[in-house]
C-alpha positions as CSV (number, residue, x, y, z in Angstrom):
1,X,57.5,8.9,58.2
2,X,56.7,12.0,60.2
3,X,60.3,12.1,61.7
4,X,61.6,11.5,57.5
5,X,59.4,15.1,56.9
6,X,60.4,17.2,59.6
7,X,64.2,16.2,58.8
8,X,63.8,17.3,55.4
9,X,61.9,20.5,56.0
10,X,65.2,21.6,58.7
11,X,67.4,20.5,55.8
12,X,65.2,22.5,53.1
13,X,65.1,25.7,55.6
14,X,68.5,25.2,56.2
15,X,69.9,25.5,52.5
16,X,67.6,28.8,52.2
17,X,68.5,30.4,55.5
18,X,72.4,29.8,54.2
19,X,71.7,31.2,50.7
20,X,69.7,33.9,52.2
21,X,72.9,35.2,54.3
22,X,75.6,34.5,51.7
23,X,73.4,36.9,49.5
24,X,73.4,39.7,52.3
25,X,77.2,38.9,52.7
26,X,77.6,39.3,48.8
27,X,75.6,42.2,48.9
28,X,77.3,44.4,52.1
29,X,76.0,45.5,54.9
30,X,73.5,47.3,53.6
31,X,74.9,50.9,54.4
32,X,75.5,52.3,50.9
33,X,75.9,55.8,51.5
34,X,76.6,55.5,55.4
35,X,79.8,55.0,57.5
36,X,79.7,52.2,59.8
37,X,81.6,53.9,62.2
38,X,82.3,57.4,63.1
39,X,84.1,59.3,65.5
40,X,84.3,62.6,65.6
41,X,85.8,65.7,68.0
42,X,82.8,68.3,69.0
43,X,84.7,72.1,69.1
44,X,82.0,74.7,69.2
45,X,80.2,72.9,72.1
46,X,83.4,70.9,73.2
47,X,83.5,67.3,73.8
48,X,83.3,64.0,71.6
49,X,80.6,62.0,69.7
50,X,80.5,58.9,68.3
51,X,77.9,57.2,65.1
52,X,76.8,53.9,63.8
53,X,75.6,52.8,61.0
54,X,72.7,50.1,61.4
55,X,71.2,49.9,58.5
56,X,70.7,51.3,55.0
57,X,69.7,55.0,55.9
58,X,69.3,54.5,59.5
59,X,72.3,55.5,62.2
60,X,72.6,55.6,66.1
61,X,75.1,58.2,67.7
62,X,75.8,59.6,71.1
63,X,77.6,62.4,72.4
64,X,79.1,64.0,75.9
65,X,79.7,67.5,76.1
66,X,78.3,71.2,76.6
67,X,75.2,71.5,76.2
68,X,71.8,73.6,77.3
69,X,68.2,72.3,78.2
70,X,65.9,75.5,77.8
71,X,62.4,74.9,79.1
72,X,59.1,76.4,80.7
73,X,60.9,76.5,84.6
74,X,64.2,77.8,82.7
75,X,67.6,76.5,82.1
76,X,70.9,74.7,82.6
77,X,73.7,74.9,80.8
78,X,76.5,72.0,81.9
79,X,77.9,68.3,81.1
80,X,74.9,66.6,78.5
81,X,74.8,63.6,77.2
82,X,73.2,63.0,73.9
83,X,71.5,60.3,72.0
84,X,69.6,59.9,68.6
85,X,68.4,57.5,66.3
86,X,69.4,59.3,62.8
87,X,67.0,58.3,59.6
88,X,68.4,60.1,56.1
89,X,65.9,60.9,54.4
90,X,67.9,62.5,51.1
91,X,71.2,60.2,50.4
92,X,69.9,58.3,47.4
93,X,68.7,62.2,45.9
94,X,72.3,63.7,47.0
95,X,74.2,60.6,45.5
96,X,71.9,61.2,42.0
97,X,72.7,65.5,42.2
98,X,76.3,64.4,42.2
99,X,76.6,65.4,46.2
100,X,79.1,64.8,48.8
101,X,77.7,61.6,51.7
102,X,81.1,61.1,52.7
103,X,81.0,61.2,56.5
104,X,77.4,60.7,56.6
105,X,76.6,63.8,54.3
106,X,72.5,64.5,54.7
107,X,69.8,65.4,56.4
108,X,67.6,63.4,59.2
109,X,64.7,63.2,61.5
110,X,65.9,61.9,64.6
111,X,64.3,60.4,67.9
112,X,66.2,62.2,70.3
113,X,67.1,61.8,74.1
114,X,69.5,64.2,76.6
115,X,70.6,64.2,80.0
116,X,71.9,66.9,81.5
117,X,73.8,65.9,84.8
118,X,73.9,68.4,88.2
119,X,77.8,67.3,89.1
120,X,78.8,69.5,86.2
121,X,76.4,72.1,85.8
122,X,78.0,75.8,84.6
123,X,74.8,77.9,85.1
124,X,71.1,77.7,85.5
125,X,68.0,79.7,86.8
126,X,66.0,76.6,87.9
127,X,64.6,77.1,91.5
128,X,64.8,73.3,93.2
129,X,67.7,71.6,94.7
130,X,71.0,72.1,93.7
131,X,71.6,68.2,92.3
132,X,68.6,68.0,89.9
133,X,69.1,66.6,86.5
134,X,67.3,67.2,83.5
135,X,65.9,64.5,81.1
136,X,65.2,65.4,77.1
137,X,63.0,63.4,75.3
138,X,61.7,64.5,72.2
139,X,62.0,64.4,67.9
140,X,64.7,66.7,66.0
141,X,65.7,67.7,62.0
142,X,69.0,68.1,61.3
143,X,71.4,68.0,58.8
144,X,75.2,67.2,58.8
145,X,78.2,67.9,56.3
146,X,81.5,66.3,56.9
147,X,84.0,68.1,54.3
148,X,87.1,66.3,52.9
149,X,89.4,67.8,54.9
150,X,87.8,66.2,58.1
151,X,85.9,69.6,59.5
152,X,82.0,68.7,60.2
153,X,78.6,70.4,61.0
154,X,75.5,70.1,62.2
155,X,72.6,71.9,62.8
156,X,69.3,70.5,64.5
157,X,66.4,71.9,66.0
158,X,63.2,70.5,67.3
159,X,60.9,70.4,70.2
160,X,60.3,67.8,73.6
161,X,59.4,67.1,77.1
162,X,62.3,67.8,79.6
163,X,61.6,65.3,82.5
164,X,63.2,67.6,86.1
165,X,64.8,65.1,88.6
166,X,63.8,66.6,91.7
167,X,62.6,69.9,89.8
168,X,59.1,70.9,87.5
169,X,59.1,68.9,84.2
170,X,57.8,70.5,81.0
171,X,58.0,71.3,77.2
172,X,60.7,73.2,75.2
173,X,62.8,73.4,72.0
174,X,65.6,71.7,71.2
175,X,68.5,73.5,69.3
176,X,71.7,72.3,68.6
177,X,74.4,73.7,66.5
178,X,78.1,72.0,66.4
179,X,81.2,72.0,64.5
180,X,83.7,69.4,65.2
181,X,86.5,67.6,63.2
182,X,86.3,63.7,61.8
183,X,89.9,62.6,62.4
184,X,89.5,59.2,60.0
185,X,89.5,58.4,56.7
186,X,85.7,58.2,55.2
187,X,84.2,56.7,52.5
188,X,84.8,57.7,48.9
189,X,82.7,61.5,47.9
190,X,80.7,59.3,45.3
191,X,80.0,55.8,47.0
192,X,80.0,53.0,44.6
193,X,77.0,50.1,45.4
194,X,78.0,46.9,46.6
């Protein structure tokens, strides 16, 4: 009888588990006001970035190019590559004031992380060896408007501990400013819900 049971509670969970992800399939993935993908061309600190949309709210992006860490033993300015985990905190308010999201329109609080590599450092007044690195690790506000034509902005500032490779370690800002160009289509100014 046991064996009778447990085959009919795998069946049971089984038929819920399948209704459960036909109603997320029904329903989208979840990123109403996001795009799931998003590539975009960094001018005013050149290079290229890329972000994801997870979930509803919620994206990850990463980005190589200029960049400057600006701490307690100084600075470097060269090659950084940057990471955050983006939370919106104002879609569903922009979406209701008639807005623009397109191209992840909004502003976020972001868990942010930066390296800032030696081979292709441009200037810096940090005594040590000549290949340390520089490690950011830290939180950030921001906010980012993508326009229709493509052109995009964004503006963050915030405050971490830079970790030295081979060189002091301490606490700083964190400012970044960038205007780049979105070179595919995005989703519609006013988003419809899934």
């Amino acid at each position: 009888m046991p064996k009778k049971l447990l085959f009919f509670l795998v069946l049971l969970v089984t038929f819920s588990l399948t209704a459960q992800v036909r109603k997320i399939a029904e329903q989208g993935n979840g990123l109403l006001h996001l795009e799931k993908h998003q590539f975009k061309f960094d001018l005013l600190s050149p290079g290229i970035s890329y972000e994801l949309g997870l979930f509803r709210n919620q994206t990850v992006s990463s980005s190589l190019g200029l960049g400057l860490a600006t701490y307690q033993e100084g600075f470097a300015l060269g090659l950084a590559w940057n990471n955050r985990y983006r939370y919106y905190h104002n879609l569903n308010r922009r979406v209701r004031k008639g807005k623009n999201v397109a191209g992840n329109s909004g502003n976020y609080i972001a868990a942010a992380q930066a390296i800032f590599f030696s081979q292709l450092r441009i200037a810096t007044n940090i005594e040590g060896p000549s290949d340390f690195n520089v490690g950011f690790y830290g939180l950030a506000y921001g906010i980012q408007r993508t326009y229709p034509k493509g052109l995009s902005f964004t503006a963050e500032l915030g405050a971490g501990y830079y970790r030295g490779d081979g060189v002091d370690s301490g606490y700083g800002p964190l400012i970044g400013l960038n205007i780049g160009w979105t070179p595919k289509k995005r989703k519609s100014k006013n988003p419809t819900f899934e």
